[in-house]
DSSP file (Angstrom, degrees, kcal/mol; ACC not computed):
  #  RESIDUE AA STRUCTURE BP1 BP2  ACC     N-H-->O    O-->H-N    N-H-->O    O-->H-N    TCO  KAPPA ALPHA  PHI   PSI    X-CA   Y-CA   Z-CA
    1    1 A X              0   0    0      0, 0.0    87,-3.5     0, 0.0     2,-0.2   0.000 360.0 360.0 360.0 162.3   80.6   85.6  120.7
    2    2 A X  E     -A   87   0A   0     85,-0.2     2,-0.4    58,-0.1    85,-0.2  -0.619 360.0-166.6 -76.5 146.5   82.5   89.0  119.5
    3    3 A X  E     -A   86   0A   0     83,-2.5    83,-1.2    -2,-0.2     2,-0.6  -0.989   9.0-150.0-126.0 146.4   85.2   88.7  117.4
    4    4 A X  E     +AB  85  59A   0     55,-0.7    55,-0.9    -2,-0.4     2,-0.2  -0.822  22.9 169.5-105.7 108.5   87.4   92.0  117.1
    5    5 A X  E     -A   84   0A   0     79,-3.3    79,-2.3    -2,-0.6     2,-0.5  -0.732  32.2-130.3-118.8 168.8   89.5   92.8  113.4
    6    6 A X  E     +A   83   0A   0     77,-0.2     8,-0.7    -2,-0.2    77,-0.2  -0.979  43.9 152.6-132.2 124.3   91.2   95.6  112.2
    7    7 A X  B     -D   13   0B   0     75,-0.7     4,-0.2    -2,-0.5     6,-0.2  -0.993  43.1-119.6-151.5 122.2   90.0   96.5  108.5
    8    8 A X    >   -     0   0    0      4,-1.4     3,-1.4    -2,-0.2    73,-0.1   0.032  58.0 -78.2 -64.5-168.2   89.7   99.3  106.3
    9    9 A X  T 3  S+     0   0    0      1,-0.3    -1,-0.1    71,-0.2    72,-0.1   0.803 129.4  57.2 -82.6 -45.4   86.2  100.3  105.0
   10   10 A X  T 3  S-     0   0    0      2,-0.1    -1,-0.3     1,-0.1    -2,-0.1   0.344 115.7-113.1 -64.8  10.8   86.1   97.4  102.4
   11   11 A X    <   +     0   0    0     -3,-1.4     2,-0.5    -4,-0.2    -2,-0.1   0.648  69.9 138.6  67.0  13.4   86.7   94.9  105.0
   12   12 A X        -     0   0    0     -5,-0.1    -4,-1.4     4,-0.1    -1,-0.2  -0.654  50.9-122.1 -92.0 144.2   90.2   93.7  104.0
   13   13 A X  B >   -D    7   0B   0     -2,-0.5     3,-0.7    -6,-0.2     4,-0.4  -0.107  27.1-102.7 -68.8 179.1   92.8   93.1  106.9
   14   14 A X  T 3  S+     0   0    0     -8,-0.7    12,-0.1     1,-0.3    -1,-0.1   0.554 126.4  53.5 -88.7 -12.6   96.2   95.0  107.2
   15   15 A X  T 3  S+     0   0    0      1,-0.1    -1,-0.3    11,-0.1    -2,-0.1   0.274 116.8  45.6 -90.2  11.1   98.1   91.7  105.8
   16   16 A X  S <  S+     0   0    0     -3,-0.7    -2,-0.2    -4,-0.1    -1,-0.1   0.533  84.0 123.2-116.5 -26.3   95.5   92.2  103.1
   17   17 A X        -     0   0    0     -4,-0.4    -4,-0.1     1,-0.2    -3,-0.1   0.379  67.7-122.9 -33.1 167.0   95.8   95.9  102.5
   18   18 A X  S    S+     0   0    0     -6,-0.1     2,-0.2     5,-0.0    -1,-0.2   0.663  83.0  97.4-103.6  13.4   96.7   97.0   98.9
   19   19 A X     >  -     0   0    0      1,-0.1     4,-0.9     2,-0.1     5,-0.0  -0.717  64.5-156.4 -90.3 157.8  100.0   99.1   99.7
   20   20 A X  H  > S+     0   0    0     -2,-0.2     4,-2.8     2,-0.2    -1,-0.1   0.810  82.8  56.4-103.6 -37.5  102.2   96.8   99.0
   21   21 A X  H  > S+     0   0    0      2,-0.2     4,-2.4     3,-0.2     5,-0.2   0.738 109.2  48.0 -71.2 -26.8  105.1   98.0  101.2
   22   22 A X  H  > S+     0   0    0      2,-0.2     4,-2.5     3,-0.1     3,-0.4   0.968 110.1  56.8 -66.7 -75.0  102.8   97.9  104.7
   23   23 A X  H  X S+     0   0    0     -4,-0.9     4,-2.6     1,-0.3    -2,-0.2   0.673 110.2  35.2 -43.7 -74.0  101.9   94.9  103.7
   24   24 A X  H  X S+     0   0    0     -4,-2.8     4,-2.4     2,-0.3    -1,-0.3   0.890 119.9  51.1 -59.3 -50.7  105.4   93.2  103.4
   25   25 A X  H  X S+     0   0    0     -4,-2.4     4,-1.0    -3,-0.4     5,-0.4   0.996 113.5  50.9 -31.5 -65.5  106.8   95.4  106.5
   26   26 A X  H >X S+     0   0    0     -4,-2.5     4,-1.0     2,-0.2     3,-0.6   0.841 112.0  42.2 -49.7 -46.4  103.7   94.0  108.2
   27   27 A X  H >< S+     0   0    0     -4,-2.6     3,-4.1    -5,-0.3     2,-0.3   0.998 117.1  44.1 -49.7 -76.7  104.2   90.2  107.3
   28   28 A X  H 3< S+     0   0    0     -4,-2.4    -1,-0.3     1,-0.4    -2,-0.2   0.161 107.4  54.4 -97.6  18.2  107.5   90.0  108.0
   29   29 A X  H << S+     0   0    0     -4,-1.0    -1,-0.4    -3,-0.6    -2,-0.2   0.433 111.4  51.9 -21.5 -53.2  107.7   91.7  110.9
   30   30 A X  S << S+     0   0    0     -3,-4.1     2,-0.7    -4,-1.0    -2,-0.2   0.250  70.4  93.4 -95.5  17.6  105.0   89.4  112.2
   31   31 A X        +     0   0    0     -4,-0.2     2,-0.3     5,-0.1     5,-0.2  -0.952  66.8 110.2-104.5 125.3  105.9   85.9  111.8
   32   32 A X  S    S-     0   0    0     -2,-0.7    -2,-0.0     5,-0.0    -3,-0.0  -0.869  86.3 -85.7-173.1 165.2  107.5   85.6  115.3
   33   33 A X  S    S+     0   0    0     -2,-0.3     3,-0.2     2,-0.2    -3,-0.0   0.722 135.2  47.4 -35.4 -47.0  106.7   83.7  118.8
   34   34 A X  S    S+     0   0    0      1,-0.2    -1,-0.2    34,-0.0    -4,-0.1   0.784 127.4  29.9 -76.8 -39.3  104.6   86.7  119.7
   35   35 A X  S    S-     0   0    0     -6,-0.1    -2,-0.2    63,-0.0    -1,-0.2  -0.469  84.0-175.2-118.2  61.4  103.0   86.5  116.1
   36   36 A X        -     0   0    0     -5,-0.2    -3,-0.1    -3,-0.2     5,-0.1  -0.148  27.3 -96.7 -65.1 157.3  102.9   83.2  114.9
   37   37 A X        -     0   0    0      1,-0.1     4,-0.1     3,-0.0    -1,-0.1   0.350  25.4-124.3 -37.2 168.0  101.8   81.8  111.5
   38   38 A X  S >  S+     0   0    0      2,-0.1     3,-2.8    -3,-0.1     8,-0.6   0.890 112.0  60.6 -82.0 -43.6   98.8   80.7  111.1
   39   39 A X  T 3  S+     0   0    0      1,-0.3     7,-0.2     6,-0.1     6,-0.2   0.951 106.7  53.2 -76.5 -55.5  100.4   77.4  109.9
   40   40 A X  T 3  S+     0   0    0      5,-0.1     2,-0.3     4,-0.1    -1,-0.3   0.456  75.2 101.5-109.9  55.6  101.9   77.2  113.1
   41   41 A X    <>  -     0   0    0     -3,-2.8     4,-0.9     1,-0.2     5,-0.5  -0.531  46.6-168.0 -72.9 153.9   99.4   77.5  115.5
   42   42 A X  T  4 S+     0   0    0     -2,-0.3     3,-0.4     2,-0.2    -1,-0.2   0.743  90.5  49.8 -94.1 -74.0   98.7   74.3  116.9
   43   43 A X  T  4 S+     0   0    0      1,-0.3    52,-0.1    -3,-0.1    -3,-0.0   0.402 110.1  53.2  -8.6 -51.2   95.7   75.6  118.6
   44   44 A X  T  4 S-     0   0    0     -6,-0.2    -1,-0.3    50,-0.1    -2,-0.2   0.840  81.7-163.2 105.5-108.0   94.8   77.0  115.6
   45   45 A X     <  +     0   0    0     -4,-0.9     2,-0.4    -3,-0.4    -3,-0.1   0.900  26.8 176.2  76.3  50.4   94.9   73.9  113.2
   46   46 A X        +     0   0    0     -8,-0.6    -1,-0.3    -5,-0.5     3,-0.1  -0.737  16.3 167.1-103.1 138.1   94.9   76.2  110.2
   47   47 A X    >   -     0   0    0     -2,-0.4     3,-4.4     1,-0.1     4,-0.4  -0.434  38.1-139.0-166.0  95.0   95.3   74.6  106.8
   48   48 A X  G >  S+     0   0    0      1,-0.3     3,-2.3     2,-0.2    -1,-0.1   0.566 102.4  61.5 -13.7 -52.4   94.5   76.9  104.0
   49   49 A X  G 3  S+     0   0    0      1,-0.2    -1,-0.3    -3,-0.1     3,-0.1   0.732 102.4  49.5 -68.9  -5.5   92.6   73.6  102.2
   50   50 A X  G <  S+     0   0    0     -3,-4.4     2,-0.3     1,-0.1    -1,-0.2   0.385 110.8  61.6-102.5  20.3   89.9   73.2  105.1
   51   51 A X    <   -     0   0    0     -3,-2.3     2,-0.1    -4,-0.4    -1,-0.1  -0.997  63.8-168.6-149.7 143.0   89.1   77.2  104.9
   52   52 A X    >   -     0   0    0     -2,-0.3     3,-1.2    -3,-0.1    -2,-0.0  -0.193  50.2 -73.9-124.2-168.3   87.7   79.2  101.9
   53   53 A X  T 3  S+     0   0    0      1,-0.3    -2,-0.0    -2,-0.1     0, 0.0   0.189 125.9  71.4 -90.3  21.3   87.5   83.1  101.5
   54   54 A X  T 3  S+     0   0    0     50,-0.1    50,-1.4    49,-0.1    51,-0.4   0.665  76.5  97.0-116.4 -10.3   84.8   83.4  103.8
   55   55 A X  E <   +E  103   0C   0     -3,-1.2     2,-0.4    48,-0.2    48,-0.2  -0.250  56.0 178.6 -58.0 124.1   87.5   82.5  106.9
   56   56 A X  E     -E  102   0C   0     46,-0.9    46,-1.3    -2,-0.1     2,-0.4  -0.755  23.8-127.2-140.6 116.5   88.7   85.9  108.6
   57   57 A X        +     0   0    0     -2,-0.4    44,-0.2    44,-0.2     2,-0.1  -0.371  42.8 135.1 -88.2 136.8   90.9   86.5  111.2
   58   58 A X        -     0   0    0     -2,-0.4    42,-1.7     1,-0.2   -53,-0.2  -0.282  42.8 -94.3-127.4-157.7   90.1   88.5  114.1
   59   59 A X  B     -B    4   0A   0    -55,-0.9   -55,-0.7    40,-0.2    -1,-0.2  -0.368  16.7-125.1-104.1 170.9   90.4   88.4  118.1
   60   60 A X  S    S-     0   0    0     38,-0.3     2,-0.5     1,-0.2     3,-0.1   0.120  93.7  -4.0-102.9  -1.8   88.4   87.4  121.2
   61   61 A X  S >> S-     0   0    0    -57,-0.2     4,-2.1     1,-0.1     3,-1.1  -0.867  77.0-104.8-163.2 151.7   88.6   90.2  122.8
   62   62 A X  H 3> S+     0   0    0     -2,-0.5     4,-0.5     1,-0.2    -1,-0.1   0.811 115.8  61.7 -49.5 -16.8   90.5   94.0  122.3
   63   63 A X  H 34 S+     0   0    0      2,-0.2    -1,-0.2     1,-0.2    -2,-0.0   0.637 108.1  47.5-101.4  -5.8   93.1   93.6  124.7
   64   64 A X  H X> S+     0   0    0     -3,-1.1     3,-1.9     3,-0.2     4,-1.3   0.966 108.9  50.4 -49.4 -64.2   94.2   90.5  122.3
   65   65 A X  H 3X S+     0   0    0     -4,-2.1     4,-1.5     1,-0.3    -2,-0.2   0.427 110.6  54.8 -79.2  -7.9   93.9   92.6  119.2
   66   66 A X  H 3< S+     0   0    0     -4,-0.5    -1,-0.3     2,-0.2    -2,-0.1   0.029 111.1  45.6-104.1   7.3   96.3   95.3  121.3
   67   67 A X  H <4 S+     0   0    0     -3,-1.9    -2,-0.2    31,-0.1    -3,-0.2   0.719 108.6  51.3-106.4 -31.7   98.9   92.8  121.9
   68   68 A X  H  < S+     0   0    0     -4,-1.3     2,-0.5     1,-0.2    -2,-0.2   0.855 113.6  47.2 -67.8 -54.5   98.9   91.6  118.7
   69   69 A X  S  < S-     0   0    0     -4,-1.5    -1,-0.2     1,-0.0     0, 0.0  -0.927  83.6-144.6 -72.7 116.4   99.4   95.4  117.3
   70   70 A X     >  -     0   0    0     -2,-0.5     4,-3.0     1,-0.1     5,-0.2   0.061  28.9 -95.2 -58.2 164.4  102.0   96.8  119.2
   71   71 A X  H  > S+     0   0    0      1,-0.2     4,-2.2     2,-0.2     5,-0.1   0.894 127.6  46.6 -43.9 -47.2  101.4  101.3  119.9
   72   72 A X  H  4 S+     0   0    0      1,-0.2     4,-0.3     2,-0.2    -1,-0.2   0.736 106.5  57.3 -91.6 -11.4  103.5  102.2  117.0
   73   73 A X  H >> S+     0   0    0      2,-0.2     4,-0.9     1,-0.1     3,-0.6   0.883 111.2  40.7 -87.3 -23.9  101.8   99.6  114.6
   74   74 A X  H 3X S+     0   0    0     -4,-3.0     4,-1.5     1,-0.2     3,-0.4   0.942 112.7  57.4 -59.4 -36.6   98.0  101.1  115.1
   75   75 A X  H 3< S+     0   0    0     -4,-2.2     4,-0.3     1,-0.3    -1,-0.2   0.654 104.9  42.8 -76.5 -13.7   99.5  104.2  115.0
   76   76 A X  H <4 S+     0   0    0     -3,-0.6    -1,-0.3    -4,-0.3    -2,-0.2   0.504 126.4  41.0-106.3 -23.5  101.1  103.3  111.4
   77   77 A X  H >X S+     0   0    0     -4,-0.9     4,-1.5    -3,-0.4     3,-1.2   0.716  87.5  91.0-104.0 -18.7   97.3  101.8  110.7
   78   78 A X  G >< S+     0   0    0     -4,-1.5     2,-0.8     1,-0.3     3,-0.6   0.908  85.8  56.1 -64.3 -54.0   95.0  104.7  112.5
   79   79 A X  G 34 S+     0   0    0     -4,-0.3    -1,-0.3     1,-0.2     3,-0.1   0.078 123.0  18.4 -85.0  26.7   94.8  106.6  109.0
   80   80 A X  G <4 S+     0   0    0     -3,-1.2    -1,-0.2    -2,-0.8     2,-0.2   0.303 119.4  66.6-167.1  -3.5   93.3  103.8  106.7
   81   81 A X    <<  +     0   0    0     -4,-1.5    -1,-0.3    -3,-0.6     2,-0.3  -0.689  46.2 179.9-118.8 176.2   91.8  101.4  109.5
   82   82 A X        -     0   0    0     -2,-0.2   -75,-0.7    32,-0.1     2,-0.4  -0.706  37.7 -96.6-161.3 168.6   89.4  100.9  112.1
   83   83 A X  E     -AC   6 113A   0     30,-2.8    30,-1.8    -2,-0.3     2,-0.4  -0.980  34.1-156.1-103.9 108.7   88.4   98.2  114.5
   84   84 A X  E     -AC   5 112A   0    -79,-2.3   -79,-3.3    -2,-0.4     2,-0.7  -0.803   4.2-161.3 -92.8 113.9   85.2   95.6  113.6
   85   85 A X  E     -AC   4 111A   0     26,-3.4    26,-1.3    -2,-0.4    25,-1.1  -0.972  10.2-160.9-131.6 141.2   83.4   94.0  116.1
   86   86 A X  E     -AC   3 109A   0    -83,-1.2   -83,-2.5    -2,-0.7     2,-0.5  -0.689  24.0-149.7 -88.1 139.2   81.5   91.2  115.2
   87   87 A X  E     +AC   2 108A   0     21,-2.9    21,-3.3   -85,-0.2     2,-0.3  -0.878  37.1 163.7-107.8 125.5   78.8   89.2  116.6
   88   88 A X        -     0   0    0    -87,-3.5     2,-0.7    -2,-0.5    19,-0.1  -1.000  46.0-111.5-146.0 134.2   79.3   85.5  115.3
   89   89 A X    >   -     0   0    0     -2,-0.3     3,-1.8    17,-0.3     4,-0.1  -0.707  36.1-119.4 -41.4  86.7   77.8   82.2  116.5
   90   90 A X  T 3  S+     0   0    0     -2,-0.7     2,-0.1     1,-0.4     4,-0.1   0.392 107.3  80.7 -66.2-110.5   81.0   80.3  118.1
   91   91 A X  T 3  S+     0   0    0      1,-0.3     2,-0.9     2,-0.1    -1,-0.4  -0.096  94.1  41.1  49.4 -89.3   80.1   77.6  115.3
   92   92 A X  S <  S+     0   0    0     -3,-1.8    11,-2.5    -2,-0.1    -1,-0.3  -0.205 102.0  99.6 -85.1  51.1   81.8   79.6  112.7
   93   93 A X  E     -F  102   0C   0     -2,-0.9     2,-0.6     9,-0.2     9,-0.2  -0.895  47.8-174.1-109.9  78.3   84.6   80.4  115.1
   94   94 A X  E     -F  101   0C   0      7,-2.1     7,-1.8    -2,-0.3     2,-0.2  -0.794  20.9-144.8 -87.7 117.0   87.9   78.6  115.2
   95   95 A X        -     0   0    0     -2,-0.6     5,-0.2     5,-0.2     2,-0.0  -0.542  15.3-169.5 -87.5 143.7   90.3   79.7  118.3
   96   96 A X        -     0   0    0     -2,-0.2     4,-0.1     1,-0.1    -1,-0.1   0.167  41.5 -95.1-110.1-128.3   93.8   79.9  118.2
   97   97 A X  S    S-     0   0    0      2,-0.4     3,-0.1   -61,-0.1    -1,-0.1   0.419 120.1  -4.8-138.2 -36.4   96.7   80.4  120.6
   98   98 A X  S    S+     0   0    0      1,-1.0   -38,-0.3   -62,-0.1     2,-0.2   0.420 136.1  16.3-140.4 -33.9   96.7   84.4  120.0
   99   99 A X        -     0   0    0    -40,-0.1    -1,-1.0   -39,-0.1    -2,-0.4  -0.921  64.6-154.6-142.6 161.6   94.0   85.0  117.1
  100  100 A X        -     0   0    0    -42,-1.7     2,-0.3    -2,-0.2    -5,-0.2  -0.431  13.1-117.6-110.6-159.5   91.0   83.2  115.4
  101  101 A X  E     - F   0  94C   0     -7,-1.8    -7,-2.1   -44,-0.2     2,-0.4  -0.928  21.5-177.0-148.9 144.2   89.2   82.9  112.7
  102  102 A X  E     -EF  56  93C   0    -46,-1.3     2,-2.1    -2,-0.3   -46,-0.9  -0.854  37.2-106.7-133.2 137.5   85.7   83.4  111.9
  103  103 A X  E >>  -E   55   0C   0    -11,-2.5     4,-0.8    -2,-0.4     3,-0.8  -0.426  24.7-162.3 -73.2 105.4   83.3   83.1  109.0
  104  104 A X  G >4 S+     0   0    0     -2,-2.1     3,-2.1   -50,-1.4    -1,-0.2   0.956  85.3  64.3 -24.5 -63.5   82.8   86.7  108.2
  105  105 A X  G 34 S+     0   0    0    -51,-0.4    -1,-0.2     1,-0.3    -2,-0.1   0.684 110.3  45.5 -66.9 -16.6   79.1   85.6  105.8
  106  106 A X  G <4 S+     0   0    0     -3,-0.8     2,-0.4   -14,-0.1    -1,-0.3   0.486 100.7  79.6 -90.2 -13.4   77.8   84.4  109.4
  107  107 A X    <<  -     0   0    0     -3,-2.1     2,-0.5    -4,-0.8   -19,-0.2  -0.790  64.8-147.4-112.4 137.8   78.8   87.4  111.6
  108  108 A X  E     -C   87   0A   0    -21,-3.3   -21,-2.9    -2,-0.4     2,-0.7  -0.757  20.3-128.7-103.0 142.5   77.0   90.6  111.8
  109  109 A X  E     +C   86   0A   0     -2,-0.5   -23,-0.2   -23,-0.2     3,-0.1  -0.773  29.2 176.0 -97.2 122.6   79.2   93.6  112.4
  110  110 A X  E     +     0   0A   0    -25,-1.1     2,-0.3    -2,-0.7   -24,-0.1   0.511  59.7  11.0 -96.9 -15.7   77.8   95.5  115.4
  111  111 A X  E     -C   85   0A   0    -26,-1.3   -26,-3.4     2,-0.0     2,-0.4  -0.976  44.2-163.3-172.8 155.9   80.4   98.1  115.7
  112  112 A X  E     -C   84   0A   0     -2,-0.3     2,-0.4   -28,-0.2   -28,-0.2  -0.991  20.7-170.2-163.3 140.3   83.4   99.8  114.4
  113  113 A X  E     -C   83   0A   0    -30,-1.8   -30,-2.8    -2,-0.4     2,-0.4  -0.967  22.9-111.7-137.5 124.7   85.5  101.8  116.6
  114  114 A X              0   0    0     -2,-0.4   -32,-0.1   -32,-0.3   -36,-0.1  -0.662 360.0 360.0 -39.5 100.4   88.5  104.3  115.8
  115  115 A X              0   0    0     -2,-0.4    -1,-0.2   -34,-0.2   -37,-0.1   0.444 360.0 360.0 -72.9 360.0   92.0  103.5  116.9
């Protein structure tokens, strides 16, 4: 299956980034109905002790990863990010409610696309 992230050139996500002030906008912005925790997705069934650094969360599809960032937040991300899509064995796939997560060391990245 694909999975679709947005990640700068080293692969780290935008809750990962190293400015510290996106970062914290970005978090706390996003823990919401629209962006729930990971801890509470049901769907989901995330719990930091069954997942190791190799867990990354991405999308199933684009039009996810373009609800999930709103216009004005790609646009705040377009100058240090990109869009990764990955081809990953549903195996190393866990589906959520809005987003998944997906072993990165099993998924080949096939394509990386420009906001």
């Amino acid at each position: 299956m694909r999975v679709w992230r947005v990640e700068d050139d080293f692969g780290t996500g935008p809750y990962g980034m190293r400015c510290p002030a996106t970062n914290k906008k970005l978090i706390s912005s996003h823990i919401s109905e629209v962006h729930p925790s990971p801890y509470d997705d049901e769907k989901l069934n995330w719990h930091g002790d069954h997942f190791d650094e190799a867990w990354h969360f991405g999308f199933q599809s684009k039009v996810g990863l373009y609800r999930w960032f709103t216009k004005p937040m790609r646009a705040n991300l377009r100058s240090h990010t990109a869009i990764s899509v990955y081809e990953v064995d549903s195996k190393h796939v866990r589906l959520g409610e809005r987003q998944c997560v997906f072993r990165r060391d099993a998924a080949k990245l096939i394509q990386r696309i420009l906001f």
